[in-house]
N, C-alpha and C positions, 0 to 999 in steps of 0.2 A: 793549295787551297782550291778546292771544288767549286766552280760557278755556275749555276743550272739554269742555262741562257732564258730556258722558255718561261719559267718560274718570274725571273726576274721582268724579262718582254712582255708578258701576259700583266704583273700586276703596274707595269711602266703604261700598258696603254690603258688597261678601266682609270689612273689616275689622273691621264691626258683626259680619256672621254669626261670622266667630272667634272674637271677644269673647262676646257671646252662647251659644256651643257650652261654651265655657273657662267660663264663667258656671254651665252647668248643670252642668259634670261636679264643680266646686268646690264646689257643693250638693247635686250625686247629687240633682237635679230628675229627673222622668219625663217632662218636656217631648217631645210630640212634633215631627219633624222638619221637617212643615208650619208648626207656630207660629214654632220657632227664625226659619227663613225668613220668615214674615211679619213679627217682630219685627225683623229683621235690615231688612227692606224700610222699614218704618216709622222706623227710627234712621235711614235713608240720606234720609229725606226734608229732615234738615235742610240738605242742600246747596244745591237750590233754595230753601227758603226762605230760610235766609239771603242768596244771591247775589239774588232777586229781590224781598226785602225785608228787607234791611238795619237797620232801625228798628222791627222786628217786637220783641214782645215778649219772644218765646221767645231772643234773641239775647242779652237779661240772664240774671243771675242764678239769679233765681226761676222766670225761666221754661224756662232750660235744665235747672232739679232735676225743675218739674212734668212736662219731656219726656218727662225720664229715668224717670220714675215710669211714665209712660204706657208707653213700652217695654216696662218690667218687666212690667206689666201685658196687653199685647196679649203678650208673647212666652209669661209661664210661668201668668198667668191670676189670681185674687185667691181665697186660703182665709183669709186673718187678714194684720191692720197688721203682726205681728212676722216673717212670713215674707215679705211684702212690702219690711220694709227691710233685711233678712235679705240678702233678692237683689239690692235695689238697691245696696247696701254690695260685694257681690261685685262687681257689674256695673263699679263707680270702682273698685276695687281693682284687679281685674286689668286695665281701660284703663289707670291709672294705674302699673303696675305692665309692660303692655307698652309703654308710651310712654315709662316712665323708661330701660325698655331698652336700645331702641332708640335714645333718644337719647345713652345712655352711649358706646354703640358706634361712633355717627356722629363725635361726635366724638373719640374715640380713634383710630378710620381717618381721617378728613379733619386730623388736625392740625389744630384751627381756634386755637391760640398757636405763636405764633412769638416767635423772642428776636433783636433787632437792637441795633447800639450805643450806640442810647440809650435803651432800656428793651425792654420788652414789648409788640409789637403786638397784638393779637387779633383775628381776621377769623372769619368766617363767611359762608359763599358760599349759603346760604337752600336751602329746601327745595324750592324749583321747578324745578331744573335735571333732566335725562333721569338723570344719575348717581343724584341724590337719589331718585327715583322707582323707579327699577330697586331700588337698593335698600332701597324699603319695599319691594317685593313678594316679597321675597329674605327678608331678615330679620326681618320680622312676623313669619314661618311659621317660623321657627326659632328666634326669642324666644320665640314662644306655645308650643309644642314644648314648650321646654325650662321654664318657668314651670308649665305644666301637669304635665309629669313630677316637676318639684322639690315641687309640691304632693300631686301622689297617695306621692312617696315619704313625704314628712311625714306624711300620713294614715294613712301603713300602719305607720310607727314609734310613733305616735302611739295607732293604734287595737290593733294587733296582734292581742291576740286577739277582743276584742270588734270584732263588723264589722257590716254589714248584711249578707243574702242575701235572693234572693227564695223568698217561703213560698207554698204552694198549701196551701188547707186544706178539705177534702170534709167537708159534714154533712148528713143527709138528702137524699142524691144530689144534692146542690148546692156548685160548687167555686167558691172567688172566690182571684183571689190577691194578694199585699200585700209590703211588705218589711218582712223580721224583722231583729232587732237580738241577737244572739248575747251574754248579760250573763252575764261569769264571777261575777258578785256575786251572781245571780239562783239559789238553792237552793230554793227551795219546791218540797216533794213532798206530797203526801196523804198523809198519816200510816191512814188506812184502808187504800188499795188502794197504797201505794208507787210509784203514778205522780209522773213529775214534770210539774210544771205550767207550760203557756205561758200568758199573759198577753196577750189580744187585747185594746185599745179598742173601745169602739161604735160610733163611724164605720167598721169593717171589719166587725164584728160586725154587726150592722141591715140586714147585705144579704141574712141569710137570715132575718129576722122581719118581720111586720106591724105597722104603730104601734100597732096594739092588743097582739100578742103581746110586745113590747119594754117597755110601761108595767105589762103583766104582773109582766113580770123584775125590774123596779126596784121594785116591789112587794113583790115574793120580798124580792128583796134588805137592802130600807128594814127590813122587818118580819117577816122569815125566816117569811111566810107560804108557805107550801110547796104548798098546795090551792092558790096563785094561778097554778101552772107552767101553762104553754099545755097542752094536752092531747096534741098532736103530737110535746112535747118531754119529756115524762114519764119515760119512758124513758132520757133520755138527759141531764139535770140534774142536781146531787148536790152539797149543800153540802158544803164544802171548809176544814176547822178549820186556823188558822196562828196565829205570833205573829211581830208583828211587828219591829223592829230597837230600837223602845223597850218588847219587853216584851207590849205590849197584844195582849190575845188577840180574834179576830175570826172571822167569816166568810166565803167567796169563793162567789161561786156559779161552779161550774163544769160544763162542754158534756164530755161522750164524743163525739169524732169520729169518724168513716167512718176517715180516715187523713190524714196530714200529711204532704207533703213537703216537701223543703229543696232550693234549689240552692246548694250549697256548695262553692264553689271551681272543679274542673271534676269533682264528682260528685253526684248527687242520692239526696240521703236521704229514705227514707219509711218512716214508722213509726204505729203507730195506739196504741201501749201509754204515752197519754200523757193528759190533761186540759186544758181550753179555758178560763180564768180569765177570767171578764168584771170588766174593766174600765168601769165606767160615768164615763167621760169621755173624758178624750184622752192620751195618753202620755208626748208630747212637742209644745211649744207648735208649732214649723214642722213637724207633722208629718210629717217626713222618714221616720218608722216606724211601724207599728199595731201592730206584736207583738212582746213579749218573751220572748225563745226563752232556755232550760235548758240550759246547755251540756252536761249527760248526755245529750240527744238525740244529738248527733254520736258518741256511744259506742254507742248501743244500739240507732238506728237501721239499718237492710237499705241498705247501699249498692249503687249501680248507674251504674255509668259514662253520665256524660252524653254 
């Protein structure tokens, strides 16, 4: 039997890259498109291995999981273990989820039962033949299609109003941008200045401070020492009185910003009439988000056609 290694490797990696692409959009990863690709190159490599060693490790078990790991790894990069199996959960899913497909399909067209006079034959004519081939390259692309469609529409019934967007957020003429998460549950306003409050993490946060100016804040924060604010930031810091959902009243230290904008849907909001709540941690464990956005901004924010 003839096996025409490249044939095979070439259409093993565009079915890695599909999988991989459908991987990210099903976690709204920021992967970029060099990695996808490399990730996609490194899954294809198990062709040759397997074909030229067969008794290789990686052909069990454990070490087809460790593979899989490694992929996830070279494609979307390592932040934490829970985002890590986060993707690689995605990654079997939707293999697993275009292989069932496909195979539904195959055999629903191939009729592989037949009924004869003395019972039920069953045949199957294997997945080597030019027909079988033409059509994976046929119907991958329109399984993946339509799995991915059936999932963003889930998401969007699912999420509706609460969604992500991307946020650009300007403070002392320095602009970083992040994805916010739009929380209709999220009502915290200043009871002083009746601003309403977003809610940034320190991993988004720390990219306009110095580690000395950051253990400053936690500072502030630990011990509402106020003389500890950076000196630069003076001006622009202002504790922030709330209570919380059991009651307990507390805290926030929060930023006056340059201005905020949103890309929201297809139009971009920016507005400055609002407060930067620091969060001294992380928001969300796979952080998929660093800011939690007031859905009164989309009301009172200046719209401007993107």
């Amino acid at each position: 039997m003839t096996i025409y290694l490249d044939a095979v490797w070439l259409l093993n990696f565009f079915l890695d890259l599909m999988l991989l692409m459908l991987t990210k959009a099903l976690a709204r990863d920021a992967a970029g498109k060099i990695r996808i690709v490399f990730g996609a190159f490194i899954a294809s490599l198990i062709v040759p291995i397997t074909l030229f060693f067969p008794d290789s490790f990686i052909n069990g078990v454990l070490g087809k999981l460790i593979y899989s790991l490694f992929i996830i790894l070279c494609t979307f990069g390592y932040t934490g273990i829970y985002r890590m199996m986060k993707l690689l959960l995605l990654f079997y899913f939707t293999s697993f989820a275009i292989g069932g497909g496909l195979t539904g399909i195959y055999f629903l067209l191939a009729n592989p039962v037949t009924f004869t006079g003395n019972g039920i034959l069953t045949f199957n004519k294997g997945y080597g033949d030019p027909v079988s081939w033409l059509f994976i390259l046929i119907g991958f692309p329109i399984v993946w299609y339509f799995t991915k469609q059936r999932m963003d529409e889930h998401a969007s019934e699912k999420i509706r109003y609460d969604q992500l967007c991307e946020v650009t957020i300007k403070m002392n003429d320095h602009s970083f941008v992040t994805r916010g998460f739009i929380d209709s549950g999220n009502q915290l306003i200043d009871p002083l200045t009746k601003r309403a409050v977003v809610i940034c993490d320190e991993i988004f946060l720390k990219q306009w401070f110095s580690e000395g100016e950051w253990k400053q804040l936690e500072e502030v924060h630990h011990y509402l020492a106020l003389e500890q604010i950076p000196e630069k930031w003076q001006n622009k810091i202002q504790m922030i009185p709330y209570q919380g959902v059991e009651g307990k009243s507390g805290f926030l230290l929060g930023i006056r910003p340059d201005h905020i904008e949103i890309q929201y849907e297809s139009q971009k909001l920016i507005t400055s009439n609002l407060l930067i709540g620091i969060q001294f941690g992380v928001l969300v464990r796979d952080q998929s988000y660093h800011c939690l956005l007031h859905p009164q901004i989309i009301k009172l924010a200046t719209i401007q056609t993107a």
